[in-house]
C-alpha positions as CSV (number, residue, x, y, z in Angstrom):
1,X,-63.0,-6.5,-2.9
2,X,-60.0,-8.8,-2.1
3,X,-61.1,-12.6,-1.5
4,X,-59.6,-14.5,1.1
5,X,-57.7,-16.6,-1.7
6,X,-55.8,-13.3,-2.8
7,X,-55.1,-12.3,0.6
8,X,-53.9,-15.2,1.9
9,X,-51.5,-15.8,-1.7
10,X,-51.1,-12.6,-1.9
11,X,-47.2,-11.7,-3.0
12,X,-46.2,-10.4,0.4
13,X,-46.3,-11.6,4.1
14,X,-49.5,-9.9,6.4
15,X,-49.0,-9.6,10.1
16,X,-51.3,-8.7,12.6
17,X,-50.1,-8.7,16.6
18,X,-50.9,-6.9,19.8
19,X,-48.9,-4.7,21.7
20,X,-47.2,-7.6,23.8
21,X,-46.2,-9.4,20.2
22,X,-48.9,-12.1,20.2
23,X,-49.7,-12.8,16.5
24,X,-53.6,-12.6,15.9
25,X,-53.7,-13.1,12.2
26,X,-50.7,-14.2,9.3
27,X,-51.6,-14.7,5.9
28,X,-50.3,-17.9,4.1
29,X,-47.3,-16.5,1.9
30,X,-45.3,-15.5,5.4
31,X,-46.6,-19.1,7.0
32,X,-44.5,-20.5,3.7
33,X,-41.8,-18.1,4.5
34,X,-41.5,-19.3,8.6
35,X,-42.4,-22.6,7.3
36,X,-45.2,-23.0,10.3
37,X,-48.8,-23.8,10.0
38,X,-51.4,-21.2,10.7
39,X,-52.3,-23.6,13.9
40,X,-48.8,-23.4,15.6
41,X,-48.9,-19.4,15.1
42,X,-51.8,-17.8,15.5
43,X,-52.7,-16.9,19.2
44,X,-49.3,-19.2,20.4
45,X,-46.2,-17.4,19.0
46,X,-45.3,-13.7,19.6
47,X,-43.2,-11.9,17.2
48,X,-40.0,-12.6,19.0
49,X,-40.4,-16.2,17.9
50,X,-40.3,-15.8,14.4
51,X,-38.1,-12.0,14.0
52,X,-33.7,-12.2,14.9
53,X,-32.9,-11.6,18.2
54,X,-33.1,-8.4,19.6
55,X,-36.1,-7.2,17.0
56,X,-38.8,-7.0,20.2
57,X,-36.2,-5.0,22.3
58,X,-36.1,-2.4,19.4
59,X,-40.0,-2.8,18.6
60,X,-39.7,-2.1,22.7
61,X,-37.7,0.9,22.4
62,X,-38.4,2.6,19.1
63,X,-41.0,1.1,17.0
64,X,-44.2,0.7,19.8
65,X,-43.5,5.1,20.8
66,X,-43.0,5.6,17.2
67,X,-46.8,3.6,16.1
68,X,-47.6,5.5,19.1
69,X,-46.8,8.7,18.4
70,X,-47.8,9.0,14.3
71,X,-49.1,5.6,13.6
72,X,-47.5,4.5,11.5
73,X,-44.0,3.2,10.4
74,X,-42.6,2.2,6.7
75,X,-39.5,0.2,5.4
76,X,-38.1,-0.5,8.9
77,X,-35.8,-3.7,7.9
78,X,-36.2,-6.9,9.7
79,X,-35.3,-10.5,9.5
80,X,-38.0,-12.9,9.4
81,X,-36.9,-16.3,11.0
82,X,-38.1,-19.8,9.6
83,X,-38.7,-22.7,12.1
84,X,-35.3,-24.3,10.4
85,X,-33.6,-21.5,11.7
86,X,-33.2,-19.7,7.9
87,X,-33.5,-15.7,7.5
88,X,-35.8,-14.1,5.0
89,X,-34.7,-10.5,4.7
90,X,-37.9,-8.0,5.1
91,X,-39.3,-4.8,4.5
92,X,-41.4,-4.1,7.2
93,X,-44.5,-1.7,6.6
94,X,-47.2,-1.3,9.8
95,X,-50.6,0.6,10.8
96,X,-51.6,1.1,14.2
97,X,-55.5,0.6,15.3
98,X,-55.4,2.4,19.0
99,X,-57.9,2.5,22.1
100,X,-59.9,5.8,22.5
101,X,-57.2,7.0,25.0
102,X,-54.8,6.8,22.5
103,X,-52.8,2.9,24.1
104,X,-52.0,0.7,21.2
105,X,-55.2,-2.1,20.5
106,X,-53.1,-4.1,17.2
107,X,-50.4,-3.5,15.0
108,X,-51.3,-4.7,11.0
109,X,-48.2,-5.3,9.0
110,X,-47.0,-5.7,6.1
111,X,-43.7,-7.6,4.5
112,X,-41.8,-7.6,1.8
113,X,-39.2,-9.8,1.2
114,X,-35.8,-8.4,0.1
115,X,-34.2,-11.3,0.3
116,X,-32.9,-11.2,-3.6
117,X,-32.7,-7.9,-3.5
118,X,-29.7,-8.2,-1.1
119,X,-28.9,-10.4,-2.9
120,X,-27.7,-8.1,-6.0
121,X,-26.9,-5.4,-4.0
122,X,-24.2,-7.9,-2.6
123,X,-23.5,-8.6,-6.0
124,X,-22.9,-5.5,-7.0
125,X,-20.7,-4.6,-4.0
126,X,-18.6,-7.6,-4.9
127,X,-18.4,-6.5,-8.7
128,X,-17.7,-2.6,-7.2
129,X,-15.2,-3.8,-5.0
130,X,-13.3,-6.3,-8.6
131,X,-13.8,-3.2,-10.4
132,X,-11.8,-1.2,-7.4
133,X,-9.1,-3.5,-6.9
134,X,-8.8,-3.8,-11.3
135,X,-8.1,-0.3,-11.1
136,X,-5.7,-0.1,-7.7
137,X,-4.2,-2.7,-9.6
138,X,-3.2,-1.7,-12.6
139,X,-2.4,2.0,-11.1
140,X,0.0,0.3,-9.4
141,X,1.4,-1.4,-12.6
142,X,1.6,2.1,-14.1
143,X,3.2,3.2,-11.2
144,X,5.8,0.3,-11.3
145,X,6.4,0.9,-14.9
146,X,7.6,4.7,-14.4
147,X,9.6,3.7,-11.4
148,X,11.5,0.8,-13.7
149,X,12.0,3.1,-16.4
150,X,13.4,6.0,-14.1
151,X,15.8,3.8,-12.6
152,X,16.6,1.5,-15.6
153,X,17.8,5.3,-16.9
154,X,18.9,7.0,-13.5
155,X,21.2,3.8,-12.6
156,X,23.0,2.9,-15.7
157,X,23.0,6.4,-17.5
158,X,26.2,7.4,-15.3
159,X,28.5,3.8,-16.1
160,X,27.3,3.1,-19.8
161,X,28.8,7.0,-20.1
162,X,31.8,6.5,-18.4
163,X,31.9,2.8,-20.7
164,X,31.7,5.0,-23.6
165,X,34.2,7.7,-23.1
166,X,36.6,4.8,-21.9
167,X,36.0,3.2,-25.7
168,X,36.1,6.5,-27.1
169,X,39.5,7.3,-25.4
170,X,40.8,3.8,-26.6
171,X,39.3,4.3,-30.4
172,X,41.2,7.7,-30.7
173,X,44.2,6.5,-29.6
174,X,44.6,8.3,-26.3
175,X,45.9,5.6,-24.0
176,X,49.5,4.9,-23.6
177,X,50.7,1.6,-24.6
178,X,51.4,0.9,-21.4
179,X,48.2,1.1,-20.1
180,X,46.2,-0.4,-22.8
181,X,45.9,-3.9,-20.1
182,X,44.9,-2.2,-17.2
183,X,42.6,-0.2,-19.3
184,X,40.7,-2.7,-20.4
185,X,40.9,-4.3,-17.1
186,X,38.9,-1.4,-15.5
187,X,36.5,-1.2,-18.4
188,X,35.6,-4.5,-18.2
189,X,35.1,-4.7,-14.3
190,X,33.1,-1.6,-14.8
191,X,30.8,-3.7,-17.8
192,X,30.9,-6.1,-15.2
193,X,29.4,-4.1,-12.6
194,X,26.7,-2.9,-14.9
195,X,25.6,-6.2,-16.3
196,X,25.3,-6.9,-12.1
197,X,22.9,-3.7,-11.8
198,X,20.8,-4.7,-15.1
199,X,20.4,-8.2,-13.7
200,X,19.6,-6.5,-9.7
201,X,17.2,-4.1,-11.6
202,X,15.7,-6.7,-13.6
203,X,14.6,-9.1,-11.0
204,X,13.6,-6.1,-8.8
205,X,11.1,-5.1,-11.3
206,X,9.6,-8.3,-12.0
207,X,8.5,-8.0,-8.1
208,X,7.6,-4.6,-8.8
209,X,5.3,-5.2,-11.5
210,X,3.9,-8.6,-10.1
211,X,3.6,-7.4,-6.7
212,X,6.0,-9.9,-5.1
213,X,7.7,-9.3,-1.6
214,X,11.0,-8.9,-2.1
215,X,13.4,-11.1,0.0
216,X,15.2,-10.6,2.8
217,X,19.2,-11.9,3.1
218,X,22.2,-11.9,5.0
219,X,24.9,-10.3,3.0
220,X,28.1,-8.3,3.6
221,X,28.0,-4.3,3.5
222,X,31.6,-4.4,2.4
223,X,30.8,-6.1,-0.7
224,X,27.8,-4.1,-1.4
225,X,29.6,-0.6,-1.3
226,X,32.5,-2.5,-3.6
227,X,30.0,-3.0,-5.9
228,X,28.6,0.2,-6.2
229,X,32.4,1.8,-6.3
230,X,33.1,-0.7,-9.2
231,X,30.1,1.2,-10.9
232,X,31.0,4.4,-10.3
233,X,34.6,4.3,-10.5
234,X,35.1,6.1,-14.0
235,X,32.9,9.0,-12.7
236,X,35.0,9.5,-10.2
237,X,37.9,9.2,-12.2
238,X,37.0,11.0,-14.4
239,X,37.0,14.2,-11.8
240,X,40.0,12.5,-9.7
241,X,37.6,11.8,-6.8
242,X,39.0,9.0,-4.4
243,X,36.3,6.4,-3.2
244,X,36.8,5.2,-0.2
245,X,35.6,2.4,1.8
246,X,35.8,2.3,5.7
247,X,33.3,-0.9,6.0
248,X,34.4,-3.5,8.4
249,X,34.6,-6.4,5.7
250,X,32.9,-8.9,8.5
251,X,30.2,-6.6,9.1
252,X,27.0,-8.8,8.2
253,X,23.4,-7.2,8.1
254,X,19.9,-9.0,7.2
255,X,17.8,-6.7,4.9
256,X,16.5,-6.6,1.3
257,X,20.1,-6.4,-0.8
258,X,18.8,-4.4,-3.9
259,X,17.1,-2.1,-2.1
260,X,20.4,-1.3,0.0
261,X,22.4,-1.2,-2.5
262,X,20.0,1.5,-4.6
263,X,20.5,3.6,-1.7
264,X,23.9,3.7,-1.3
265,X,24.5,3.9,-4.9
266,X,22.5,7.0,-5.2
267,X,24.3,8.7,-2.0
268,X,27.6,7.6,-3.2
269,X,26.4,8.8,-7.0
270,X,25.3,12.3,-5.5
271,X,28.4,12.4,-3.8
272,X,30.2,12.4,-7.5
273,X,28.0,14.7,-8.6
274,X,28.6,17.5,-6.3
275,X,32.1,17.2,-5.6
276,X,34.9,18.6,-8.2
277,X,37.7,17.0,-6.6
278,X,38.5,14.8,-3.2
279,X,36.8,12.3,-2.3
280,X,33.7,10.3,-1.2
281,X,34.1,7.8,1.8
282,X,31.6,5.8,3.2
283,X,31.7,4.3,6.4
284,X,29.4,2.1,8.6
285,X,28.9,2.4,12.5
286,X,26.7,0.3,14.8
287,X,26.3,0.4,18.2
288,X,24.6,3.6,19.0
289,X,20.6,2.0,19.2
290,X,20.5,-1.6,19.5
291,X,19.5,-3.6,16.5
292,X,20.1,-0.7,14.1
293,X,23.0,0.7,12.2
294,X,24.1,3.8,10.3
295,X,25.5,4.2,6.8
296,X,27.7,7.5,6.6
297,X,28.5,9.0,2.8
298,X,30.8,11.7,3.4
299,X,32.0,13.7,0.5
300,X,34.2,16.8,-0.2
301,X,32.2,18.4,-2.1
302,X,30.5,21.9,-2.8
303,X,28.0,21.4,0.1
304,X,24.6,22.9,0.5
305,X,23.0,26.1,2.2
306,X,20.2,24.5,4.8
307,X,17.3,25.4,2.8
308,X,18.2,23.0,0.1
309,X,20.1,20.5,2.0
310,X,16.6,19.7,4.2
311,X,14.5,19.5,0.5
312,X,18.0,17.0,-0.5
313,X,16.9,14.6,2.0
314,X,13.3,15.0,2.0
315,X,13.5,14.0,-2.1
316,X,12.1,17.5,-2.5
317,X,14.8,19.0,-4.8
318,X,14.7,19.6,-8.0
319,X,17.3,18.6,-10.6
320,X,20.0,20.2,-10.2
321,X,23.5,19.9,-12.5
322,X,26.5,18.6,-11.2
323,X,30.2,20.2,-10.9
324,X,30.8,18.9,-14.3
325,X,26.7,19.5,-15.4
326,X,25.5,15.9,-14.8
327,X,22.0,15.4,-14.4
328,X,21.2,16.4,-10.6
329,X,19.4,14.2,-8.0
330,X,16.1,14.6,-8.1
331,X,13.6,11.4,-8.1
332,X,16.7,9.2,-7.2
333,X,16.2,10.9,-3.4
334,X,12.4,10.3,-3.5
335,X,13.0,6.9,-4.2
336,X,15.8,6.8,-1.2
337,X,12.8,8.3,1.2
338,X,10.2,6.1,-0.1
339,X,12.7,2.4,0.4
340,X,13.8,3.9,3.6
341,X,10.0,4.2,4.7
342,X,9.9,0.2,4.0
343,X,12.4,-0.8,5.9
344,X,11.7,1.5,9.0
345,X,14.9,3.5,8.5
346,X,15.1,7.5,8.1
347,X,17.7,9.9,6.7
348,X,19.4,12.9,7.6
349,X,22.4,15.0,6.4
350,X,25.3,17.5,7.4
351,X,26.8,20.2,5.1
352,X,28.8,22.7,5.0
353,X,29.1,25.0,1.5
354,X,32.5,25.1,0.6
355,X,33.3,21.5,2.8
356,X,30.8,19.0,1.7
357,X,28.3,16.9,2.5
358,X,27.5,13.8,4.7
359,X,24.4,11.9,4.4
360,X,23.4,9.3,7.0
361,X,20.7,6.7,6.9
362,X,19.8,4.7,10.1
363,X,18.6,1.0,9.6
364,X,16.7,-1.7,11.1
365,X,19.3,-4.6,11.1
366,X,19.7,-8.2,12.1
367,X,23.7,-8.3,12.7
């Protein structure tokens, strides 16, 4: 048999309240939780007085027809209040005693604090949630590193070639006399141009890896796309291709520079790819939407059927080889899609097999 020490010490709280809410009994470890005296409860307070708000509109609703009904309820969860205002998260477990016709007479009860226990399960959540954003993390870090090795390879591959068979040309003695200066002249802008690119590439994977935002600026178009033909010009050399620039050299847009001047460079380098002989002209127009403009790389190339030309600008092709069997674009257009989606701007192409190509973008711009 339980004496009244144990019950009233016991290690949970013990209700006991009528159908309106009035409390008729409380053992001592739930007075210590509400931090009342038995005095100030019992036959005074009703259960709204010590529960959060709402709890007697739900006992209304669903917990009185449910007692009702099967007698009973278990781990219903309720918040027990103090009379300092302080929550004690609660288990609540109750037995109904009921009038012949069935009408509830009192409601016994039983609580159990869970107070700690939300505790750790908060805890855990948190640790979860570390664990989570440990792994998004360095996902994303793997994810940063294949993209910075696929460019660091896609982007100077082309110009450290075209460096190469220059030196090679110069080594076996196959440049006039004559042309030894202006030779070297074009070999070193082109060396200029990729030290440029490694530096651009550099400090765009550093806010790759470390998840920085990369910076907006205000630069000139014209100077981008002579960048990017300084790059490429032995390519296009090489297969008498003419780059041509039809950029208005005032023409001022606000975006992020590296990422614009990716883009264009891999148009302009697909462009070289696919065309045997002609030329590759870009061009710029604004005017048609207001605060946007359009980058135009039109080529004379070997042009596409429609099949392939919608997976070329979705970054859905596969490699393909070139007129003189360079590598063909394949991740460099995903990449395209994916910057393009960043900035808000979108892609679409002409072509004609036979004719060439032309690929516009349309971009968000602050002239």
């Amino acid at each position: 048999m339980i004496s009244e020490y144990d019950f009233e010490h016991a290690p949970c709280g013990y209700l006991s309240f009528y159908p309106d809410g009035t409390i008729c009994q409380i053992n001592q470890t739930l007075l210590n939780w509400i931090q009342y005296r038995k005095e100030e409860v019992v036959g005074v307070k009703k259960l709204d007085a010590i529960t959060a708000k709402g709890t007697s509109i739900y006992f209304q609703m669903f917990v009185y027809p449910l007692l009702k009904m099967q007698g009973y309820i278990n781990e219903l969860s309720i918040d027990i209040l103090s009379s300092e205002n302080t929550s004690t998260s609660c288990l609540f477990n109750a037995s109904a005693i009921k009038h012949e016709d069935g009408s509830l007479r009192q409601i016994n009860a039983i609580l159990f604090s869970i107070s700690d226990r939300k505790k750790y399960e908060v805890e855990i959540l948190n640790a979860k949630k570390m664990a989570e954003a440990a792994a998004d993390h360095k996902e994303h870090t793997l994810q940063a590193q294949r993209r910075i090795l696929f460019i660091l390879g896609h982007d100077t591959r082309a110009p450290l070639y075209s460096i190469n068979m220059m030196i090679r040309l110069a080594a076996e003695g196959k440049i006039a006399q004559q042309e030894i200066i202006p030779f070297f002249e074009r070999m070193a802008n082109q060396l200029d141009a990729t030290l440029i690119l490694l530096a651009d590439l550099l400090s765009w994977s550093d806010a790759l890896l470390n998840n920085k935002k990369q910076a907006e600026s205000s630069f000139l178009l014209q100077d981008v796309v002579r960048e990017v033909f300084e790059l490429l010009q032995g390519n296009a050399d090489a297969k008498n291709i003419v780059l041509k620039s039809e950029v208005s050299p005032l023409l001022e847009m606000s975006s992020n520079r590296q990422v614009i001047t990716f883009i264009i460079r891999n148009l302009v380098n697909n462009s070289i790819k696919y065309t045997s002989s002609g030329g590759v002209t870009v061009t710029v127009t604004t005017g048609a939407d207001p605060g946007t403009l359009s980058i135009h790389v039109q080529d004379t190339g070997i042009g596409m059927p429609p099949e392939k030309l919608k997976k070329y600008v979705t970054g859905k092709l596969t490699s393909t080889a070139g007129t003189n069997n360079e590598k063909g674009a394949g991740m460099g257009m995903a990449l395209v899609n994916e910057f393009l989606l960043q900035l808000n701007g979108s892609i679409q192409a002409e072509s004609h097999e036979g004719i060439g190509t032309t690929t516009t973008i349309k971009l968000p711009c602050l002239l």
